[in-house]
C-alpha positions as CSV (number, residue, x, y, z in Angstrom):
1,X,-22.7,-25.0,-12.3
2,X,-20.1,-26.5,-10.5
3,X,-17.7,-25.8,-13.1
4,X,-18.5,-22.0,-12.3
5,X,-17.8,-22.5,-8.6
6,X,-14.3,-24.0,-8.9
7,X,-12.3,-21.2,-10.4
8,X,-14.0,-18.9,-7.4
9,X,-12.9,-21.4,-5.0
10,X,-9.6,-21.0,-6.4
11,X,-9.5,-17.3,-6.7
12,X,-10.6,-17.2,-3.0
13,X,-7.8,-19.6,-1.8
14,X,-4.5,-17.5,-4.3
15,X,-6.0,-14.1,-2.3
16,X,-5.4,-16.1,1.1
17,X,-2.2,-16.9,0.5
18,X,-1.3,-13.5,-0.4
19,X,-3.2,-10.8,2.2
20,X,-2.8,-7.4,1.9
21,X,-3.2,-4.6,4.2
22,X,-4.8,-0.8,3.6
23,X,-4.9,1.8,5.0
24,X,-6.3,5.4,3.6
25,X,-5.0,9.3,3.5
26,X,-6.9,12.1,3.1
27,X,-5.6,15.3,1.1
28,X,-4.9,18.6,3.3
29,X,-4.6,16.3,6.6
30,X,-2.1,14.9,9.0
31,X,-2.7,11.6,7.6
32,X,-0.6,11.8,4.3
33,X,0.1,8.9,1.7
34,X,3.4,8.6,3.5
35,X,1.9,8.3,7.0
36,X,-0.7,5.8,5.4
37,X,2.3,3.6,3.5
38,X,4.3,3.2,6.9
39,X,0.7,2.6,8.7
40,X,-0.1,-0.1,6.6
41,X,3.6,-1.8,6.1
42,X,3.5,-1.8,10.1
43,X,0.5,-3.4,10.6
44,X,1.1,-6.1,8.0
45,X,4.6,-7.1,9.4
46,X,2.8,-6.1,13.3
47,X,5.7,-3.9,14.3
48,X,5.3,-0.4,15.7
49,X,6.1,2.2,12.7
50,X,9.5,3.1,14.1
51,X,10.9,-0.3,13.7
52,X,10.7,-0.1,10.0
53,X,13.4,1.3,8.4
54,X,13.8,4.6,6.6
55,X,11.4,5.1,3.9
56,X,13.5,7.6,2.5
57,X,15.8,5.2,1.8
58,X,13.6,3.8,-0.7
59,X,11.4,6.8,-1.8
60,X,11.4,10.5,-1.4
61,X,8.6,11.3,1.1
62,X,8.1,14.8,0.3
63,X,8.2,13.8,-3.2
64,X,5.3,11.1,-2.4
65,X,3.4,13.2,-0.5
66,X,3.5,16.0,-3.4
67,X,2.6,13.7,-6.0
68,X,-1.2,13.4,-4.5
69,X,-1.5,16.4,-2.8
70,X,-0.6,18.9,-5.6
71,X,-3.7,20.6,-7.2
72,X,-2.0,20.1,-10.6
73,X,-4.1,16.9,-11.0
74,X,-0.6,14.5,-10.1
75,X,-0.7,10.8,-10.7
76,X,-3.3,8.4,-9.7
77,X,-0.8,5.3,-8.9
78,X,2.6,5.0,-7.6
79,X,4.2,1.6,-7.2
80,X,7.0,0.5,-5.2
81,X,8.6,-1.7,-2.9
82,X,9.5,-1.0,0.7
83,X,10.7,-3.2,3.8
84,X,9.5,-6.5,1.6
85,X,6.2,-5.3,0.3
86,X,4.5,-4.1,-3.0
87,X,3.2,-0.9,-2.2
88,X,0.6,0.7,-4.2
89,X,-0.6,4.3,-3.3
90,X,-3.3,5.4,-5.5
91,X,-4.8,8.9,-6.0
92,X,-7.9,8.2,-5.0
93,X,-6.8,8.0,-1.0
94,X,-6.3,4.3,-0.5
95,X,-2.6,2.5,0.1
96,X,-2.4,-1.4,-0.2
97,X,0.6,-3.4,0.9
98,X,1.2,-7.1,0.1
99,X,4.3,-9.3,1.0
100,X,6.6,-9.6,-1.9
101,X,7.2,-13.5,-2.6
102,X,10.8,-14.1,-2.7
């Protein structure tokens, strides 16, 4: 049994060192996958939203936005990176941002 315990021990310390952030949109609201992106990526680096820069220069934010708000079905993940984080938007309404290890 305590064979079994280690690798969780492990697991538990590797998601430490690497802490994410959500945050979630909801379809036909203000709160969009773009809001929710620069929501999270704000919170995470603990700056107010305007300090980050342009997501546009990294992504298309109508484009985004269209991609999960379409009633054509869209995609159900979208991966990128965006003021040093792995952003992952998924279809379902959640973002997640981690740091990107340089």
């Amino acid at each position: 049994m305590g064979e079994m315990g280690t690798p969780v021990n492990t697991d538990d310390s590797s998601a430490e060192l690497t802490p994410s952030t959500t945050a979630e949109w909801e379809q036909d609201t203000e709160n969009t996958p773009v809001y929710a992106v620069v929501s999270a990526v704000a919170e995470a680096e603990g700056v107010d939203h305007v300090d980050l820069p342009p997501l546009y220069n990294v992504i298309d934010p109508e484009a985004l936005n269209a991609l999960f708000t379409s009633d054509s079905g869209g995609v159900s993940t979208v991966e990128f990176e965006y003021a040093g984080y792995a952003v992952v938007v998924r279809g379902e309404g959640t973002v997640e941002v981690c740091p990107v290890n340089v």
